[in-house]
ZADO-1210 file (C-alpha; in nm, 4 decimals, padded with zeros to 6 digits):
<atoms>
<atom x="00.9173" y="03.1472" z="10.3159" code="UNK" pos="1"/>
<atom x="01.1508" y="02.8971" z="10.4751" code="UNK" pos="2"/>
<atom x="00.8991" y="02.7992" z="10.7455" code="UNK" pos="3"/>
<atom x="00.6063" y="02.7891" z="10.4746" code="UNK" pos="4"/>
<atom x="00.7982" y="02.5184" z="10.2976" code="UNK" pos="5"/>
<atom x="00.9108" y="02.3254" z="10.5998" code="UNK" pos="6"/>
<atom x="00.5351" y="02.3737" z="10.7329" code="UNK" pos="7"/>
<atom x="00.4005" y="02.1884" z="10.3982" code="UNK" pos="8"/>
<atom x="00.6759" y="01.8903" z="10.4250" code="UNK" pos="9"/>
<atom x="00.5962" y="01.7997" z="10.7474" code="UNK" pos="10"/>
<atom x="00.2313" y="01.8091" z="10.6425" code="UNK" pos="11"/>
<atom x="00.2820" y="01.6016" z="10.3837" code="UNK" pos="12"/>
<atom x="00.4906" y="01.3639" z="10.5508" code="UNK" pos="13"/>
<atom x="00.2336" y="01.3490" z="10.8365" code="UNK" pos="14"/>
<atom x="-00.0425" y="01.2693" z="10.5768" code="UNK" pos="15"/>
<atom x="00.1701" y="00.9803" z="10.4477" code="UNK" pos="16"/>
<atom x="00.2393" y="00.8264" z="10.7391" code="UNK" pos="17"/>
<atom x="-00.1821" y="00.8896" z="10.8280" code="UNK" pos="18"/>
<atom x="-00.2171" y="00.7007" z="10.5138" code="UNK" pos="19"/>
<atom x="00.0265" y="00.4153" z="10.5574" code="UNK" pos="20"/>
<atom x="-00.1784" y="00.3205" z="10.8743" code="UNK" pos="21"/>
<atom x="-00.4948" y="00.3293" z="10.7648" code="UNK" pos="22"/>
<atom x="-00.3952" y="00.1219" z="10.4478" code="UNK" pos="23"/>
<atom x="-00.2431" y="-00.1666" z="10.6896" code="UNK" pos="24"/>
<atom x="-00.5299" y="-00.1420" z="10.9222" code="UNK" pos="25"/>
<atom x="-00.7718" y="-00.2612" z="10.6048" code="UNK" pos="26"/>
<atom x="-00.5079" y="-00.5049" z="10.4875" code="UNK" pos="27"/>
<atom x="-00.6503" y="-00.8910" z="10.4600" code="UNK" pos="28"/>
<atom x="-00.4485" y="-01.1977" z="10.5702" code="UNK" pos="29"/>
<atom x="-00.3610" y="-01.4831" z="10.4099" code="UNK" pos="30"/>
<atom x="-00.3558" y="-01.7058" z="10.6835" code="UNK" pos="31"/>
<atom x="-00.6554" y="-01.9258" z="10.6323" code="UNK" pos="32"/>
<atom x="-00.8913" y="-02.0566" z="10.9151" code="UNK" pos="33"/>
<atom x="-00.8541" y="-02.3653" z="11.0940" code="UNK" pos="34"/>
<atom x="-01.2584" y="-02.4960" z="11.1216" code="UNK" pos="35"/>
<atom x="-01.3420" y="-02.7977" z="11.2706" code="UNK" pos="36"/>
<atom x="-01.6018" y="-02.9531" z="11.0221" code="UNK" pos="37"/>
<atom x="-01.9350" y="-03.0096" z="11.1955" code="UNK" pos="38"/>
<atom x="-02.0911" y="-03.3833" z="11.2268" code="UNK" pos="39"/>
<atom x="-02.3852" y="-03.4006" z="11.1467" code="UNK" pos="40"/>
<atom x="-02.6685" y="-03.2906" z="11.3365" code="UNK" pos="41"/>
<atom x="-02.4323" y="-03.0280" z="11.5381" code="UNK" pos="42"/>
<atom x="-02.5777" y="-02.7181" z="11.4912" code="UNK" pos="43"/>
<atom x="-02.2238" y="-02.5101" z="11.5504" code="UNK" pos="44"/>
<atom x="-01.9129" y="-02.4772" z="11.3552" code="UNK" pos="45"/>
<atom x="-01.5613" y="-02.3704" z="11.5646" code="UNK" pos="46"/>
<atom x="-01.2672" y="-02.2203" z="11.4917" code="UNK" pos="47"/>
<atom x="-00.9616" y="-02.0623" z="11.5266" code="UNK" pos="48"/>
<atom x="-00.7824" y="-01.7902" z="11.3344" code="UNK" pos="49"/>
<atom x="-00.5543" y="-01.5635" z="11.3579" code="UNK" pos="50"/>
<atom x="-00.5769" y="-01.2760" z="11.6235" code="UNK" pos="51"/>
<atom x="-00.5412" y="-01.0494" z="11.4236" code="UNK" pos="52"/>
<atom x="-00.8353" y="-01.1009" z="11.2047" code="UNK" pos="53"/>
<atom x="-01.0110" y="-01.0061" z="11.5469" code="UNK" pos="54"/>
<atom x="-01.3847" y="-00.8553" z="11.5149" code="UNK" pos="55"/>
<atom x="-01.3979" y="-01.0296" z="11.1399" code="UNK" pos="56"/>
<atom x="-01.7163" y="-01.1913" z="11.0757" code="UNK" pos="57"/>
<atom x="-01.7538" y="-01.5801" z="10.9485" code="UNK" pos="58"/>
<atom x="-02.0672" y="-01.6840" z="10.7632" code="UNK" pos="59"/>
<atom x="-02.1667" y="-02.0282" z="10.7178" code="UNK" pos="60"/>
<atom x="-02.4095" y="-02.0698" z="10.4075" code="UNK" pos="61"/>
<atom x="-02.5476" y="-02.4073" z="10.3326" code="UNK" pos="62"/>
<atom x="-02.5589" y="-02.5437" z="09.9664" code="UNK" pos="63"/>
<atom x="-02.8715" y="-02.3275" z="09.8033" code="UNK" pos="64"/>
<atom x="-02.6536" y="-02.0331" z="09.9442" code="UNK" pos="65"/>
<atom x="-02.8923" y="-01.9419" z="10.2329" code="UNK" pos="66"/>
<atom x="-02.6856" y="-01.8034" z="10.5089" code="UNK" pos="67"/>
<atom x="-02.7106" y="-02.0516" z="10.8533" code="UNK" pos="68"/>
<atom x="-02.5279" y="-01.8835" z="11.0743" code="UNK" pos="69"/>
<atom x="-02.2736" y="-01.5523" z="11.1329" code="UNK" pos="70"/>
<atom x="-02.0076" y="-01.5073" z="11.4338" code="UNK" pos="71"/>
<atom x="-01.7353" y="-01.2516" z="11.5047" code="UNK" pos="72"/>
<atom x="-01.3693" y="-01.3699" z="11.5530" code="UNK" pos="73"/>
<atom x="-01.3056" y="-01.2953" z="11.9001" code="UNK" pos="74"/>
<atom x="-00.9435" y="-01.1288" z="12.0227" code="UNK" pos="75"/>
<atom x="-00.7482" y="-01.4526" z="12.0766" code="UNK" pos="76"/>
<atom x="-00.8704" y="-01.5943" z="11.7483" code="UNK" pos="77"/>
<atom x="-01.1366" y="-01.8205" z="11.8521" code="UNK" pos="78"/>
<atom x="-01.4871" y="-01.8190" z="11.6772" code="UNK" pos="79"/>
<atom x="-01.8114" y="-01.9739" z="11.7508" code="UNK" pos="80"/>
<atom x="-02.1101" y="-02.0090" z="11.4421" code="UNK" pos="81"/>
<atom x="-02.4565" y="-02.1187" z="11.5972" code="UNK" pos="82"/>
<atom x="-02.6654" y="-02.2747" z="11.3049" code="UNK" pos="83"/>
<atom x="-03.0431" y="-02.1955" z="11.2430" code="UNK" pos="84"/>
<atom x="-03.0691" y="-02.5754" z="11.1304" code="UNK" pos="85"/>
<atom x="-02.7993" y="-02.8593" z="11.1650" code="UNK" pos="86"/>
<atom x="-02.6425" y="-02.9775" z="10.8733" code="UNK" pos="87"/>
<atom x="-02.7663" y="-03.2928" z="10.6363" code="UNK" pos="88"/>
<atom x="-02.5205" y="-03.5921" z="10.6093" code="UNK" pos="89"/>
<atom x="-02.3461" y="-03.5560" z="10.2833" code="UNK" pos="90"/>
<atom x="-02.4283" y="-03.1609" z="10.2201" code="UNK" pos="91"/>
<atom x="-02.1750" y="-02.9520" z="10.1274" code="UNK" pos="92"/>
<atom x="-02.1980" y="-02.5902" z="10.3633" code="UNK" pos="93"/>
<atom x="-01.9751" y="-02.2894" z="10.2890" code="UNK" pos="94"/>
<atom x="-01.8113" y="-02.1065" z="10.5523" code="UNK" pos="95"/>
<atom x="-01.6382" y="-01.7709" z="10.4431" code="UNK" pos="96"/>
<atom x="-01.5516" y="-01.4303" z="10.5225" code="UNK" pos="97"/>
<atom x="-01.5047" y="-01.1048" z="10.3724" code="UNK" pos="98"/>
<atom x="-01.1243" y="-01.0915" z="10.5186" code="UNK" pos="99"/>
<atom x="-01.0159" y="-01.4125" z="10.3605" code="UNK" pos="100"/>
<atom x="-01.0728" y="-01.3843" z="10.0003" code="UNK" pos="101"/>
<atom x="-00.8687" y="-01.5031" z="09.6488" code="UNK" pos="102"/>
<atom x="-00.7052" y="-01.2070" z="09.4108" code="UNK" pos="103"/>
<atom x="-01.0579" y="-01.1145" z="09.2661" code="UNK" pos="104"/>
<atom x="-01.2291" y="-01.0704" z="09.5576" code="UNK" pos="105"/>
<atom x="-01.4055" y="-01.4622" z="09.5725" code="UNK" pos="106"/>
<atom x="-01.4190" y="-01.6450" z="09.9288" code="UNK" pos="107"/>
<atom x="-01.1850" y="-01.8909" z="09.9248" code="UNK" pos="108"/>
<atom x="-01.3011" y="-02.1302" z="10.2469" code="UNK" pos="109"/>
<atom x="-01.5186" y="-02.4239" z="10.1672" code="UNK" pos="110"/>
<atom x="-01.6141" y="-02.7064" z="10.3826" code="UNK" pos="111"/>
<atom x="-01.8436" y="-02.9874" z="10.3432" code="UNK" pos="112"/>
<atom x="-02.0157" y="-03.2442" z="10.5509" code="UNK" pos="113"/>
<atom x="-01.8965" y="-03.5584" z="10.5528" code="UNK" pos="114"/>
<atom x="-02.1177" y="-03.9409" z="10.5326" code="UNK" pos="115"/>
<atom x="-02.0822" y="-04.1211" z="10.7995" code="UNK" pos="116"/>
<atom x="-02.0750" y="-04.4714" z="10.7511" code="UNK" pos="117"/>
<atom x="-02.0625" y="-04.7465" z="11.0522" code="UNK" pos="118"/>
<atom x="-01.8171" y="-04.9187" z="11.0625" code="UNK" pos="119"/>
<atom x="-01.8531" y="-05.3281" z="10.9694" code="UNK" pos="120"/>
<atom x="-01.8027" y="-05.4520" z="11.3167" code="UNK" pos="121"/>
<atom x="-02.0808" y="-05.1773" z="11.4388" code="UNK" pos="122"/>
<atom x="-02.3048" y="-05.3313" z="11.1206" code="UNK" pos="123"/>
<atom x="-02.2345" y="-05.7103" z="11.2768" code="UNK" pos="124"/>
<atom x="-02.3779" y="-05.6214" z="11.5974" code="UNK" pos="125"/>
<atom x="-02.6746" y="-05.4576" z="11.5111" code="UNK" pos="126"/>
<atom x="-02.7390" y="-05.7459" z="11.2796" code="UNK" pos="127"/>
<atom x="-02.7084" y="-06.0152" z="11.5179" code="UNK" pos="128"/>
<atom x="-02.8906" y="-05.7986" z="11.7650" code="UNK" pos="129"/>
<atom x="-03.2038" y="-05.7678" z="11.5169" code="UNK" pos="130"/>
<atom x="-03.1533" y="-06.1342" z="11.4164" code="UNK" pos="131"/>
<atom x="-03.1588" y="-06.2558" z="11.8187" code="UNK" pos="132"/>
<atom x="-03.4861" y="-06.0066" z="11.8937" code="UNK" pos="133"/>
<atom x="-03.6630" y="-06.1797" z="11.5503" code="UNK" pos="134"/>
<atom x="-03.5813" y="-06.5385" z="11.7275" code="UNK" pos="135"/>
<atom x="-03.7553" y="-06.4022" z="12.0382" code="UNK" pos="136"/>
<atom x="-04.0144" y="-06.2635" z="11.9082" code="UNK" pos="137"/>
<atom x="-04.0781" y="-06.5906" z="11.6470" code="UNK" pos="138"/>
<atom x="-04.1003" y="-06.7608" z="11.9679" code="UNK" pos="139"/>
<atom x="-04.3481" y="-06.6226" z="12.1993" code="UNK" pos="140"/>
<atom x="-04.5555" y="-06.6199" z="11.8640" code="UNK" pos="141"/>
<atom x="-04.5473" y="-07.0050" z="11.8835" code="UNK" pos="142"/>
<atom x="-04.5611" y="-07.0060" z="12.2348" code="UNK" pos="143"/>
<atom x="-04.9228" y="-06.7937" z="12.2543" code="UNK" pos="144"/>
<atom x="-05.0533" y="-07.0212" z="11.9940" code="UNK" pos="145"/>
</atoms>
């Protein structure tokens, strides 16, 4: 009867311990992504994340929700997202996973594209540039006539 008993506590404490490492194995982090936002017209978003979260997929879904692009968080952490279609200036794209999520089981990760503006001195240029070619161009009109 002795050995019965002992039998069924180590079987019990065998299926605890089963059960402890299965429930860490499924356990999410809540280390967030680093992603470095694409510009626009790239048609891939990087990142890095932690190695653990290795063999996790990342989605990238542009504003209307469509998904754009999946990749797979490789072993040191590193993951690569190849777009179906680059990015618009000024739209806002969502990249998320199903191991990063808030307490009721929402993705947490949003990015969005950012407007790029020139900068004045780039605007000056191109001005004077235009204004130069409109002076050449006004003269070889008076010249052929």
């Amino acid at each position: 009867m002795a050995k019965r008993i002992s039998l069924v506590g180590l079987l019990i404490v065998v299926l605890l311990l089963a059960t402890a490492v299965a429930a860490s194995a499924q356990a999410t982090t809540t280390v967030p992504p680093q992603i470095s936002v694409p510009g626009p017209g790239s048609n891939v978003v990087k990142g890095t994340w932690d190695p653990a979260q290795a063999g996790c997929v990342v989605i990238v879904k542009g504003a209307d929700g469509s998904v754009l692009g999946t990749g797979v968080v490789q072993a040191d952490g590193t993951f690569t997202v190849y777009l179906s279609r680059p990015p618009q200036v000024g739209e806002e794209i969502r990249v998320e996973s199903p191991c990063l999520t808030d307490p009721q089981g929402n993705p947490v990760v949003y990015y969005s594209i950012p407007v790029l503006i020139p900068e004045p001195g780039s605007l000056l240029l191109l001005g004077t540039g235009l204004a130069g070619l409109a002076g050449y161009v006004g003269l070889r009109w008076r010249a052929r006539k």
